[in-house]
Residue, then its C-alpha position, 0 to 999 in steps of 0.5 A: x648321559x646316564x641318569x646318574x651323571x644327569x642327577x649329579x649335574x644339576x646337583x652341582x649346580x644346585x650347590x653352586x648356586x646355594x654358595x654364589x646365594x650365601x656368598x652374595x647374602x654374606x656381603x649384603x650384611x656385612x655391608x650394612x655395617x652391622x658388627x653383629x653381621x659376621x656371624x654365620x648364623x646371621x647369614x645362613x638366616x639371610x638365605x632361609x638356611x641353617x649354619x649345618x648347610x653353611x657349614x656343608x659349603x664352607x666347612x667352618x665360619x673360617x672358610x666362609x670368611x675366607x670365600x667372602x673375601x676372596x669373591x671381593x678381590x676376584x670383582x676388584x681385579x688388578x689395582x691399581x688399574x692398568x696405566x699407560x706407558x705414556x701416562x706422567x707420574x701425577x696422572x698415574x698417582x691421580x689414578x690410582x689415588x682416585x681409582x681407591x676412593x671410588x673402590x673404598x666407597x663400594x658395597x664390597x669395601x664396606x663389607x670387607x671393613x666389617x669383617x675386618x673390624x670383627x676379627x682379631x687384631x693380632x696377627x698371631x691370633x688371627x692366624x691361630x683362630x681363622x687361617x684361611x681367612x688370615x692367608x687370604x688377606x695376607x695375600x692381598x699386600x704383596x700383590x698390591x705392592x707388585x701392582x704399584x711397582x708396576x705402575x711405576x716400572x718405566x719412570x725410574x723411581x727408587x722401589x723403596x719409595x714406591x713401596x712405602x706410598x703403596x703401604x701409605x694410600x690404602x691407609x690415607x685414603x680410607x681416612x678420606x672416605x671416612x671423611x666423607x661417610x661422617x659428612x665432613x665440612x672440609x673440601x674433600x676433593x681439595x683433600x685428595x688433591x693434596x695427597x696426590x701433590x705430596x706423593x708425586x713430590x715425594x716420587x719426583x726428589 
C-alpha cells in the first residue's frame, strides 16, 4: 500500500468517527428534551467542534437533521416486529401496540420528538427550509403502512381498515406514553389494554 492510500485510509476513518461522535452527541441532547437543543451550534459544542466542521460533515443543519433521523430509523429497524403466521389477531395487534410503547419510551424517540417539535408544522415550509429532513420523515409513512399491511397479510382483513389503525396507533399510543412521561393516576396497562381490545374489534367486523 502506498503511503498515500495509507493516509487517506485512516482519514476516512478519522471523519467517519467524527460523524458517528456528532450523530451520537446530537441524539443525546435532542433526548433531553431541551428545545434549544436543535441548533447545530449546540451539537458541534457537545463534541468540542465548531459548526464549519458540522457543516464539513453534514453540508448544512438540513442534512444533520436529515443524518439524525435516518441513524434512528436504521436502530429501529422493521415495525412492527415480525410476527408469526400462526399468531391470532389480538396477539398480533398486542405486539405491535406494545412493541410502540416500549419504542416511544427510548432515548431515539425522545430526540425524534424534539426535533420534530423544532421544525416547522407546514409541510410545504418544511420542505422549502429542510428537504432532506422532510424526505426522510416522509419516508417513514409508507414504510410503516406497508410493515402493518403485512402483519395482517393472511387473515383476510380489508387494507382500508388496517391502514386506517396503522395511521391511529403511532398517534394513540404516544398519547399513553405521554400519560406515563406526566405521572398519570390512570391504569395505563388498563389503558393499553383497551386500545388493543378496540382495534381488534374493529379488525374482526
Amino acid at each position: 500500500m502506498t503511503e498515500a492510500g495509507a493516509t487517506g485510509r485512516r482519514s476516512n476513518k478519522r471523519g467517519l468517527a467524527t460523524r458517528e461522535s456528532m450523530l451520537e452527541a446530537a441524539l443525546r441532547a435532542l433526548a433531553s428534551g431541551d428545545p434549544g437543543a436543535a441548533s447545530g451550534n449546540r451539537i458541534a459544542k457537545e463534541i468540542g467542534a465548531t459548526w464549519g466542521v458540522v457543516k464539513y460533515q453534514f453540508g448544512d443543519i438540513d442534512g444533520l437533521w436529515a443524518a439524525v433521523l435516518h441513524r434512528t430509523a436504521e436502530r429501529r429497524g422493521d415495525l412492527p416486529v415480525r410476527i408469526g403466521t400462526g399468531a391470532g389477531l389480538r396477539e398480533r395487534v398486542t405486539e405491535i401496540v406494545e412493541g410502540m410503547y416500549a419504542g416511544l419510551s427510548t432515548t431515539d424517540a425522545r430526540a425524534i420528538e424534539t426535533l420534530r417539535a423544532a421544525l416547522p408544522r407546514d409541510h410545504a415550509e418544511l420542505e422549502r427550509l429542510y428537504p432532506r429532513t422532510a424526505a426522510e420523515l416522509a419516508s417513514w409513512q409508507p414504510l410503516w403502512q406497508n410493515a402493518c399491511q403485512n402483519a395482517f397479510a393472511d387473515l383476510n382483513i380489508e387494507p382500508a381498515r388496517i391502514r386506517e389503525i396503522a395511521t391511529l396507533i403511532p398517534g394513540a399510543v404516544r398519547g399513553i406514553v405521554s400519560e406515563q412521561q406526566l405521572g398519570s393516576y390512570s391504569d395505563l396497562d388498563e389503558a393499553r389494554r383497551g386500545l388493543v381490545n378496540a382495534i381488534a374489534a374493529y379488525l374482526e367486523s
